[in-house]
C-alpha positions in Angstrom: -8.1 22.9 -4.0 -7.1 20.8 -0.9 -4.4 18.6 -1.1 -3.7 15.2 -0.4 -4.1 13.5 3.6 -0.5 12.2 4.6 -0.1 9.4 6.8 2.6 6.8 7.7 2.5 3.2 7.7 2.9 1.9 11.1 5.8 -0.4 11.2 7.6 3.0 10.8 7.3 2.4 14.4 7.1 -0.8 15.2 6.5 -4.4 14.0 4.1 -6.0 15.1 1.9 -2.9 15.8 0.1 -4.6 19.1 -1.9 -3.3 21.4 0.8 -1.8 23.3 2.0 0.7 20.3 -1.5 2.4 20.0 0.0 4.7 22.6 2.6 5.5 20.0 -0.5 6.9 17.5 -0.4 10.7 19.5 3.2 10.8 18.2 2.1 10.2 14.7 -0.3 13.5 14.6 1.9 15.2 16.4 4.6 14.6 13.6 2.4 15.8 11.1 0.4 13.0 9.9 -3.4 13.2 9.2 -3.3 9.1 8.8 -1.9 6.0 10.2 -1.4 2.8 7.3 -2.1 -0.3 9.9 -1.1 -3.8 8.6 -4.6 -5.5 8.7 -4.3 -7.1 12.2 -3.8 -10.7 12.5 -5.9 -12.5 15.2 -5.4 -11.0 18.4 -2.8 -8.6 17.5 -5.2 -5.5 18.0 -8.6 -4.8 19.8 -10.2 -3.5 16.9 -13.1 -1.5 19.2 -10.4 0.0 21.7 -7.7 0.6 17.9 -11.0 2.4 16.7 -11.1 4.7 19.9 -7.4 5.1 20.3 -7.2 6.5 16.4 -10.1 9.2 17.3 -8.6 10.1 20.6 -5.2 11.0 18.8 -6.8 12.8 15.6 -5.9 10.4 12.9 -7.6 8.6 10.0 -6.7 4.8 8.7 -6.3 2.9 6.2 -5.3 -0.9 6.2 -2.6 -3.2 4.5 -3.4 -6.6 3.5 -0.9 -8.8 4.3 -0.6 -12.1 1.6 1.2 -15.3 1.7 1.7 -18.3 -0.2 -1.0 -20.4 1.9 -3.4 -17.1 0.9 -2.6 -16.2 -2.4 -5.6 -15.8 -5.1 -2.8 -16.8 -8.1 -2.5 -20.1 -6.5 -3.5 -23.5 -8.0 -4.0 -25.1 -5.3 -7.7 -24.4 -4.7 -7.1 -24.3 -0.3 -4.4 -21.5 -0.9 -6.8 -19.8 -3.6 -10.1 -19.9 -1.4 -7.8 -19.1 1.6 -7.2 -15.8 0.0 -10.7 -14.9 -0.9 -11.1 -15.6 2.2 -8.4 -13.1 3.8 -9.5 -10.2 1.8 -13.2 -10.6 3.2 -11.7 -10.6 6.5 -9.9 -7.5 5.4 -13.1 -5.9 4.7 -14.4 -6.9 7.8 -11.7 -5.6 9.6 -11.9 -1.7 7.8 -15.4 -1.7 8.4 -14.8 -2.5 12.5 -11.6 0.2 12.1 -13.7 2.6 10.2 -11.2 2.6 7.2 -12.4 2.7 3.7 -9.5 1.3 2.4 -7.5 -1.5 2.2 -4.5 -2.0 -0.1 -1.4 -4.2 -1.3 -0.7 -7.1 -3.3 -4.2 -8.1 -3.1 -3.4 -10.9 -5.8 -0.7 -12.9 -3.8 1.8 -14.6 -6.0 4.8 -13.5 -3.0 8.2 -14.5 -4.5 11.9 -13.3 -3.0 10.5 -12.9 0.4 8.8 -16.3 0.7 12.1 -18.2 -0.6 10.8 -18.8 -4.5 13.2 -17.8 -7.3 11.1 -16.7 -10.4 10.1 -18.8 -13.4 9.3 -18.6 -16.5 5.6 -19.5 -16.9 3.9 -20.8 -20.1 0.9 -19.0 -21.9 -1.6 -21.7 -20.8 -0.6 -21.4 -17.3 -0.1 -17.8 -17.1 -4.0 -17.4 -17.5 -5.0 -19.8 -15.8 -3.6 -17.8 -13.1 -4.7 -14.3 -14.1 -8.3 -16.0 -14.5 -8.2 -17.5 -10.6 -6.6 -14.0 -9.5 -9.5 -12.1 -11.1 -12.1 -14.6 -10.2 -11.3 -14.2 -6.5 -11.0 -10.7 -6.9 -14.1 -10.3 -8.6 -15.9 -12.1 -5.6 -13.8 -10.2 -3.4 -14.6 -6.6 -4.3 -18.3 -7.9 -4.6 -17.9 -8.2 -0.5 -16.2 -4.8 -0.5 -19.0 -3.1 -2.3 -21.3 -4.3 0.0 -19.7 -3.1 3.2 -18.5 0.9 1.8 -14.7 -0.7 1.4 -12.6 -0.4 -1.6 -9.5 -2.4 -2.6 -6.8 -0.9 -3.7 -4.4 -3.3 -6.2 -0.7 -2.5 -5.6 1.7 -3.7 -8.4 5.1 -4.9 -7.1 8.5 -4.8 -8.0 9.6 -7.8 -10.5 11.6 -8.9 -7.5 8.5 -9.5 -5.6 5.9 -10.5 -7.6 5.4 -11.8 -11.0 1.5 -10.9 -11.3 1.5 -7.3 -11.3 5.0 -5.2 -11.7 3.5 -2.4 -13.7 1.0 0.4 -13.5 -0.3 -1.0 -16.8 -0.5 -4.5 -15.5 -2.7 -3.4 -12.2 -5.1 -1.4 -14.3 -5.0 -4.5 -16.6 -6.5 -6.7 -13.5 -8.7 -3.8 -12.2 -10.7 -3.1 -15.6 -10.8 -6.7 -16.1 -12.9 -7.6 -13.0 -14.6 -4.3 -13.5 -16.3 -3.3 -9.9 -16.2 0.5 -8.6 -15.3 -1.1 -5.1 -11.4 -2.7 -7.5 -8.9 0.1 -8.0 -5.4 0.2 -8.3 -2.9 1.4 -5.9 0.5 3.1 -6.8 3.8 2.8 -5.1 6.6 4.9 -6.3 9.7 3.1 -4.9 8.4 0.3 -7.6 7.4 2.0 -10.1 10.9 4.0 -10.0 11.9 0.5 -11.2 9.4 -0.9 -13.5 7.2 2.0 -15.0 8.9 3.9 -18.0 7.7 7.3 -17.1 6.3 7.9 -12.8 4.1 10.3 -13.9 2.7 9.5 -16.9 1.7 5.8 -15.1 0.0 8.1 -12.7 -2.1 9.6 -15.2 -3.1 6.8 -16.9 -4.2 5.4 -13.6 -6.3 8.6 -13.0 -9.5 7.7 -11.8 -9.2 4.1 -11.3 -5.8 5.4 -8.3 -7.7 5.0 -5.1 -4.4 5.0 -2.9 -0.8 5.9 -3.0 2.3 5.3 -1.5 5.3 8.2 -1.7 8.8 6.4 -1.4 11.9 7.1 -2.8 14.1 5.0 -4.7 15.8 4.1 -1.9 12.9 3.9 0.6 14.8 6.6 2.7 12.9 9.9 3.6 10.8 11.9 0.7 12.9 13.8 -0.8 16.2 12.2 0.1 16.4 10.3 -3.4 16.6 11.2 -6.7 12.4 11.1 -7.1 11.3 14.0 -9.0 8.2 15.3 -6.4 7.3 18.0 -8.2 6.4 16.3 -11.5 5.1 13.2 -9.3 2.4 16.0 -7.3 1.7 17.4 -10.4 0.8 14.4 -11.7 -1.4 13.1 -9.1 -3.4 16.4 -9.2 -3.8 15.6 -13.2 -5.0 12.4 -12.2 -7.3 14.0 -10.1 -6.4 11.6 -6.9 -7.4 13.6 -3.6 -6.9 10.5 -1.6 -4.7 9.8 0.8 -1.0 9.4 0.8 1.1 7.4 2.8 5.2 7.7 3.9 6.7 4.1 4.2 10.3 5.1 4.4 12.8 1.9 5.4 15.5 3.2 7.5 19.1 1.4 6.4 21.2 2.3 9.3 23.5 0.1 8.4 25.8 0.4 5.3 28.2 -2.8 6.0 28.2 -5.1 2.6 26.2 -8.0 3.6 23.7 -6.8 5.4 19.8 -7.6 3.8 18.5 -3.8 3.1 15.3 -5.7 2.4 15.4 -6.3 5.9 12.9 -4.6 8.1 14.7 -2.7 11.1 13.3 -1.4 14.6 14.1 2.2 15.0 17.2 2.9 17.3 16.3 6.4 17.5 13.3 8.8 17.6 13.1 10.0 14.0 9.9 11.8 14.1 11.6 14.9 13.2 12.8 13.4 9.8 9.5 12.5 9.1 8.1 15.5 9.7 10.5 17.6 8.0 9.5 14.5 5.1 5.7 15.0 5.3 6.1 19.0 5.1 8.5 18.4 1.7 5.5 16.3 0.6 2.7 18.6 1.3 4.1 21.3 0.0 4.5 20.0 -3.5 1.0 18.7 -3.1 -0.4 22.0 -1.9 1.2 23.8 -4.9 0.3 21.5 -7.6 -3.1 21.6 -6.5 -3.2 25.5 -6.7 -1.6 25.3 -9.7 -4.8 23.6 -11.1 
């Protein structure tokens, strides 16, 4: 049975990934990745024809990250910030099809809390879903555009730190069955479910074939297999699930350990690391290879 594509997301490398880093996408391949995970591009960041021939030239695949905010953000009330978002993920969708990327994940939702300055709140049961109703509204009409094009969403539930629509594995699937298109599935990240789902693998089960992407970090966003992750249950899982989609390294370097310093803090690399994350994509594939034959 083959195993699993594994990419990188691209801020690994740099952030913004312009048109000046595409000549840093032979170094991805050569470091092992079959994939590269591209922020979806804001205007003028990236020349989607020349991104599309750059990726073929260097052997790799993509898939894209949709990047919310609070003046895009389907969990909105304020009906310019909810359209706004509908909006966004139909330019997503435009976007993968120009890329040739059949993906396109993340918070899909938007409802962004620490890292747009809002402390959480408790939210009454009237309120509460009203919201769930606008978020699957727009996704609904969302993933309707998605079908149409080949694309499918992938809805990524979030830490409770950073959201406070979809924290759990259970809540995802919750908003995917709701709105109920083949082109809506839900996307799994292990550094948050290592905080908020009971049991890693079991979540990824239960996902099963609704999981049409998924992210391999550690608890600490360091390397795979750096953390206390269990990767062996976690690949044996995902084979369970049947998932033979791709999976992508996102590892956050924290280079430095000074108390004070923000580790949610996104840092330029001060080194070439490709070595660690090859040596990080091997651990991976491994597990993956051998859970698949296991099968």
């Amino acid at each position: 049975m083959q195993a699993n594509a594994i990419g990188v997301i691209s801020m690994f490398y740099a952030r913004p990934f312009g048109t000046m880093q595409l000549a840093m996408l032979p170094r991805m391949k050569a470091a092992g990745m079959d994939f590269v995970e591209l922020l979806v591009p804001e205007p003028g960041e990236l020349d989607l024809d020349a991104t599309r021939g750059t990726l073929a030239a260097a052997g790799l695949s993509v898939v894209l990250a949709a990047r919310v905010n609070l003046q895009r953000d389907l969990a909105s009330e304020d009906d310019a910030a909810h359209r706004a978002g509908v909006a966004y993920l139909k330019t997503c969708v435009e976007v993968a099809r120009a890329l040739g990327a059949s993906i396109v994940g993340g918070p899909l939702y938007g409802a962004p809390l620490v890292f747009a300055g809002r402390a959480p709140a408790p939210v009454d049961e009237a309120r509460r879903a009203r919201r769930v109703a606008r978020v699957v509204a727009g996704l609904r009409e969302a993933a309707a555009f998605a079908a149409g094009n080949g694309v499918v969403l992938g809805l990524e539930p979030l830490n409770r730190f950073e959201t406070d629509v979809a924290n759990t594995t259970r809540h995802g699937l919750a908003l995917v069955e709701e709105v109920g298109s083949p082109a809506l599935g839900v996307m799994l990240d292990t550094f948050h479910m290592n905080m908020e789902d009971a049991d890693i693998p079991a979540a990824i089960r239960m996902a099963g074939a609704r999981l049409v992407h998924f992210q391999a970090n550690e608890n600490h966003r360091g390397f795979v297999g750096t953390g206390h992750l269990d990767w062996t249950a976690i690949a044996r899982a995902i084979a369970d699930a049947g998932y033979r989609g791709p999976v992508t390294l996102e590892p956050f370097r924290r280079d430095d350990e000074r108390p004070g310093v923000p580790l949610a803090q996104w840092r330029a690399p001060a080194r070439d690391e490709d070595a660690e994350l090859r040596t990080s994509a091997a651990f991976l594939r491994a597990a993956l290879e051998t859970a698949w034959r296991g099968r």
